[in-house]
N, C-alpha and C positions, 0 to 999 in steps of 0.2 A: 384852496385859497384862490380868490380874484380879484380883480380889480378892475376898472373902469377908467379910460384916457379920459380925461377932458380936455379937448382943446385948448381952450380961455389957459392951461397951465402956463406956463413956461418949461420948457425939455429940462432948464436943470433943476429946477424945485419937483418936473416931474420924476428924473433920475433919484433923486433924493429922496423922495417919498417910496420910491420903488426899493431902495436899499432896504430904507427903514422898517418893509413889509418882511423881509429874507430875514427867516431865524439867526443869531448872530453864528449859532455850528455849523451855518452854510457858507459861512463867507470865505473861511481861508478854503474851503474843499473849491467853492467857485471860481476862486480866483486862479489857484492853482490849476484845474480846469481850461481858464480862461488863456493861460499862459502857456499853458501845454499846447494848444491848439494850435497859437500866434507859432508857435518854436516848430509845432510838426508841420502848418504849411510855408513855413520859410525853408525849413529843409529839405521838404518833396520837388517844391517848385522848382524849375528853371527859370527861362525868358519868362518875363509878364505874360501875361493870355494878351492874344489879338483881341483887338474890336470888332474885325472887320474879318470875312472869309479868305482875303489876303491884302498883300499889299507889296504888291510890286516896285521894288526898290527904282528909285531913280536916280542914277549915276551923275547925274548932271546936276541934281541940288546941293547947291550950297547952304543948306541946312541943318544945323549941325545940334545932334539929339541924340536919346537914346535907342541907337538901331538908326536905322537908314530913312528916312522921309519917302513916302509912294509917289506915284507917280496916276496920272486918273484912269481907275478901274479898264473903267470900257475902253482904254488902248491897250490894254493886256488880250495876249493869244497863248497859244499852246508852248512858242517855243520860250517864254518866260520861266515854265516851270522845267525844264529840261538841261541836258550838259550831257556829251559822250565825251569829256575829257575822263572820265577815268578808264575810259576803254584800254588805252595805249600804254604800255607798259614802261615802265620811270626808268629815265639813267641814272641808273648806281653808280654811275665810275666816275660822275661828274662833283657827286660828294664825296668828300675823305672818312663819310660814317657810313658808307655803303651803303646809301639808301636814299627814296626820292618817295615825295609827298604828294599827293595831285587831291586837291579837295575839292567838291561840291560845296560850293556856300556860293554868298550873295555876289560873289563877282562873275561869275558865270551861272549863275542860275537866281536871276532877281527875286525869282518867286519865292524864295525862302525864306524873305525879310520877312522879320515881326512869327514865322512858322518855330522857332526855338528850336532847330539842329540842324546838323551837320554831318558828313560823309566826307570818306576819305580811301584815296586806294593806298598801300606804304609800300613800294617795293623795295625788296632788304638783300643786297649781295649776300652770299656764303659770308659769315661773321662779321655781318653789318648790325649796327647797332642805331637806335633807337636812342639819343641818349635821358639819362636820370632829366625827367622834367614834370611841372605842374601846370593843371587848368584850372583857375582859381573860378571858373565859373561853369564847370561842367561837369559832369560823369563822363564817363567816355566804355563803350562797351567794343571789343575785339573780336573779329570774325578769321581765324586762319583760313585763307584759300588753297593756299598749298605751301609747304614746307614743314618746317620742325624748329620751336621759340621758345626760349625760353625768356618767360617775362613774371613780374612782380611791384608790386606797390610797396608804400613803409607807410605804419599807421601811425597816428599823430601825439599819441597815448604811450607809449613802450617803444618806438622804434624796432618796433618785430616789423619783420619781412615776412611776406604772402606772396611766394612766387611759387609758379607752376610750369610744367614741360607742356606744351600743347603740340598739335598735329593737325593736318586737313581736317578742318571738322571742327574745330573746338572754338571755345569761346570764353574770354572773360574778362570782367570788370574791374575797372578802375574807377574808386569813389571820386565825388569833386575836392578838387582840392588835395588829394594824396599826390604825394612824387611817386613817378612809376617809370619804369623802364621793360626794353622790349629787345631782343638779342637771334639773330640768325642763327642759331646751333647745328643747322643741319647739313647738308652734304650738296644742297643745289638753292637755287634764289627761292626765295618765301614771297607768298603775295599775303596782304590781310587788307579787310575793311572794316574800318575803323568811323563808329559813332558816334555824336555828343549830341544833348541836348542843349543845345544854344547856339542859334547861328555866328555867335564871336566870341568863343572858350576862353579866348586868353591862352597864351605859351609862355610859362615859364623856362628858358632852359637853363639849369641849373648851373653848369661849369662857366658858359658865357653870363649867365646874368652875373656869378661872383668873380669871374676874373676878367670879362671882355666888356664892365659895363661901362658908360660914356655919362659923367666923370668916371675915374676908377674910384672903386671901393679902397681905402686907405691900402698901403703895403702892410702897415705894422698890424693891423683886424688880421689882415686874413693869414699872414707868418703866425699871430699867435694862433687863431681860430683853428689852423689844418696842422699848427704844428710842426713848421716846416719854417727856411730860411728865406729871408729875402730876396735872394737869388733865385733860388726857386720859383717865388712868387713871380718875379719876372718874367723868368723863362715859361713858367706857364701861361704866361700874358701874352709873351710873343707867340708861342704853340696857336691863342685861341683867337687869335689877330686884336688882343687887348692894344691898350698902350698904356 
C-alpha cells in the first residue's frame, strides 16, 4: 500500500486521508504503539539533549531558564571542564549525620551545564548515615571506595525494600524518584562516588522536608500521619532545626 504527498493538500486533510488509508484493526495496535513509545522515551531520558557540543555555564547571567544560560563558546578553555574538589577528603564531624558531600556540578565545573549529570565524593564516619531521601529528577548509581554500607531503596508499588550490604568494590542503583538511603556499617570511614544523570537532581530530604519545612507542615497531619503526639511533633521539630 502507498500513497502520494501532494503538496497543494493541506497537513490536516492530508493527516485525515492518511488515517482513512490504515485498516481500522491497525488503529488501537498503532496508537497503543504510539503511546508506548512517547511513555518509554520519557522514562529513559534525563536532561533534554544539548543542541550544542557544550555549553559553558555563565555564572554572571541573570537569565533565568531551564539549566544555566552559556556563556560565548570560544571563551571556553580546559579548566571549564574540570574540578579537583573531590580530591580532599570531607569533614564528617562537622555534620551530626557523619557525613560530608563534595559534588562536581555546574558550580565548579561550568562545563557540565546542558551535559545532564553529576558526581559526587560522600564521605561517611563509622555510623554515618546518608539520611532516607529522593531525586525527583534523577537515577543516581553508587560506587563504594572503601568501606562497608549498608543501603536500600522502597519501591513505589508495595513499599518492599531493596537493600543490600556492599564493600570496596560494589555498586548500586537507585531509580529516579525512589527514596533511598545509605549507612556506614563498617569498622572505619567509607568513601563512595556517587552519579546522577542530571546536572540538578533535586534533594529531597525526607525528615526535614516533613518536619523542618518553611511554613511548617500542620502539627495535627503529621501527629496523625506518624502516629505520634503533638509534643512529639515539636520536639522533633526542634531536633531538626523545624519551628
Amino acid at each position: 500500500m502507498s500513497f502520494h504527498f501532494d503538496c497543494s493538500i493541506p497537513f490536516r486533510i492530508f493527516v485525515t486521508m492518511a488515517f482513512n488509508m490504515i485498516p481500522s484493526a491497525w488503529l488501537i495496535p498503532l496508537l497503543f504503539l504510539v503511546v508506548f513509545l512517547m511513555a518509554a522515551t520519557e522514562r529513559i531520558s534525563g536532561d533534554p539533549d544539548a543542541l550544542q557540543d557544550f555549553c559553558v555555564a555563565d555564572a554572571k547571567s541573570s537569565v533565568y531558564m531551564n539549566g544555566l544560560a552559556c556563556f560565548n563558546p570560544n571563551e571556553a578553555s580546559p579548566k571549564h571542564f574540570m574540578t579537583s574538589a573531590l580530591r580532599t577528603p570531607g569533614n564528617t564531624s562537622a555534620n551530626p549525620l557523619g557525613i560530608s558531600i563534595v559534588a562536581a556540578n555546574t558550580n565548579n565545573v561550568p562545563g557540565l551545564n546542558t551535559l545532564g549529570i553529576l558526581i559526587a565524593r560522600i564521605d561517611m564516619a563509622v555510623g554515618g548515615v546518608v539520611p532516607p531521601h529522593i531525586h525527583p529528577r534523577a537515577t543516581e548509581i553508587l560506587y563504594v571506595m572503601e568501606g562497608k554500607l549498608s543501603v536500600g531503596f522502597v519501591d513505589s508499588d508495595t513499599n518492599k525494600l531493596f537493600s543490600h550490604i556492599l564493600e570496596a568494590g560494589d555498586v548500586f542503583v537507585f531509580p529516579k524518584g525512589r527514596l533511598h538511603f545509605a549507612q556506614n556499617i563498617g569498622e572505619k570511614p567509607a568513601i563512595t562516588i556517587n552519579a546522577l544523570n542530571s546536572q540538578n537532581p533535586g534533594i529531597l530530604n525526607i525528615p526535614l522536608a516533613t518536619f523542618a519545612s518553611s511554613p511548617a507542615v500542620p502539627e495535627e497531619v503529621l501527629a496523625k500521619s506518624f502516629a505520634i503526639s503533638s509534643q512529639e511533633v515539636e520536639q522533633i521539630r526542634k531536633l531538626l532545626g523545624g519551628t
